[in-house]
C-alpha positions in Angstrom: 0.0 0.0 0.0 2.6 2.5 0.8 4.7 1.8 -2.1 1.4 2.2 -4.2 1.0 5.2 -2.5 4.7 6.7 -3.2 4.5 5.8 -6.7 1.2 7.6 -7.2 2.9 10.5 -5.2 6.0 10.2 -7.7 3.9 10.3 -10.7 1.9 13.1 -9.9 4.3 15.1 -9.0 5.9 14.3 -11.9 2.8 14.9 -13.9 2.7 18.8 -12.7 6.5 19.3 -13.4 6.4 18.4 -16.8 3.0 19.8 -17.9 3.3 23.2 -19.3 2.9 26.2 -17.2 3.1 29.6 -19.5 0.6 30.9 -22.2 3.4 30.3 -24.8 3.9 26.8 -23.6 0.2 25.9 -23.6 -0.3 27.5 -26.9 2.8 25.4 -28.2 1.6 22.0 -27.1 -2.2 23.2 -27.8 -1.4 23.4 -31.6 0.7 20.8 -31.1 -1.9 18.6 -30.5 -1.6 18.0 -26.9 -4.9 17.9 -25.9 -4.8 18.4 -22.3 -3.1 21.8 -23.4 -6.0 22.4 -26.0 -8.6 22.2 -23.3 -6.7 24.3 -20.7 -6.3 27.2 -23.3 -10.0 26.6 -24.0 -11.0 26.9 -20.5 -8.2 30.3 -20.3 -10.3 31.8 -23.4 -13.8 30.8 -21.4 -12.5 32.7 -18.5 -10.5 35.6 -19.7 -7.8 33.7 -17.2 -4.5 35.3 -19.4 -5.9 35.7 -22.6 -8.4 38.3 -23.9 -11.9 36.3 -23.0 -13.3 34.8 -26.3 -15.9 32.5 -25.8 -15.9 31.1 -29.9 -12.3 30.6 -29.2 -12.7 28.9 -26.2 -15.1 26.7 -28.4 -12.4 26.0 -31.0 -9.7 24.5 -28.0 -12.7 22.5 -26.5 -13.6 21.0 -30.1 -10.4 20.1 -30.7 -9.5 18.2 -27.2 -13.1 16.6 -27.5 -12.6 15.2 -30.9 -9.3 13.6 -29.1 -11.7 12.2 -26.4 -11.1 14.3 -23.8 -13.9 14.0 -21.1 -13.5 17.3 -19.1 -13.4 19.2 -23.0 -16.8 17.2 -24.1 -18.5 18.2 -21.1 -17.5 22.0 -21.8 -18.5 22.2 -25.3 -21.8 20.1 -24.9 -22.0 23.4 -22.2 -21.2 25.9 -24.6 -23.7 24.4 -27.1 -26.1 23.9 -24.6 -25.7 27.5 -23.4 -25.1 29.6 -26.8 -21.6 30.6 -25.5 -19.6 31.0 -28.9 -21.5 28.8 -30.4 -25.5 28.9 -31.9 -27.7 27.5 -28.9 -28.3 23.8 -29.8 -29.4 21.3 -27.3 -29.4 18.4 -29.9 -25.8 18.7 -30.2 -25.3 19.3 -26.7 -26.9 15.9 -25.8 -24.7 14.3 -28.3 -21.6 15.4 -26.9 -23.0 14.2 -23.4 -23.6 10.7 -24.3 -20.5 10.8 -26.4 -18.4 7.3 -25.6 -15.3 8.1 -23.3 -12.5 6.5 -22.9 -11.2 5.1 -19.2 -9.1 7.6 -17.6 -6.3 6.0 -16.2 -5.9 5.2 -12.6 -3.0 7.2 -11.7 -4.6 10.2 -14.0 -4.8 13.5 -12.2 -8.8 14.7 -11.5 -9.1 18.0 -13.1 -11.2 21.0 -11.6 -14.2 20.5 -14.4 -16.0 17.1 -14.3 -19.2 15.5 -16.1 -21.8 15.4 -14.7 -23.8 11.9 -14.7 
């Protein structure tokens, strides 16, 4: 138990070392394809959080971490469809994107601060 514990401990520490920190770096790995980084710039554009806020931009990042399967990024762009936020209003495709198939987050995968809602 305790080694499961310090490995866990190793990883996500680990995990928060590595992942980019800066505007430029997210942007970088964003476009690079990282999703993670694509739905954290979304999220920065959604809340004005270092970036001018831009909600159709912030719909852009989300689109293109959910088409990578991204749970937290489905959930938010389901939102912004269900909501009109930088997108035309449209509950169809909001309940689409809700029962979307996702994959199994790993065990050792850090929670983030957005969740889906069953």
């Amino acid at each position: 138990m305790i080694v499961n514990l310090a490995a866990f401990l190793l990883f996500a520490n680990s995990a928060v070392l590595a992942a980019p920190t800066s505007l430029v770096e997210i942007r970088l790995a964003a476009q690079a394809g990282d999703a993670t980084s694509q739905y954290r710039l979304g999220f920065m554009y959604a809340t004005g959080e270092g970036v001018a806020q831009d909600d159709a931009e912030a719909v852009r990042w989300y689109r293109q971490a959910a088409d990578q399967g991204l749970a937290d990024a489905q959930y938010l762009l389901g939102f912004s469809y269900a909501s009109g936020r930088g997108v035309a209003r449209d509950d169809a495709e909001a309940a689409r994107l809700r029962e979307r198939p996702r994959p199994a987050r790993p065990a050792t995968a850090p929670a983030t601060a957005c969740r889906r809602k069953s």
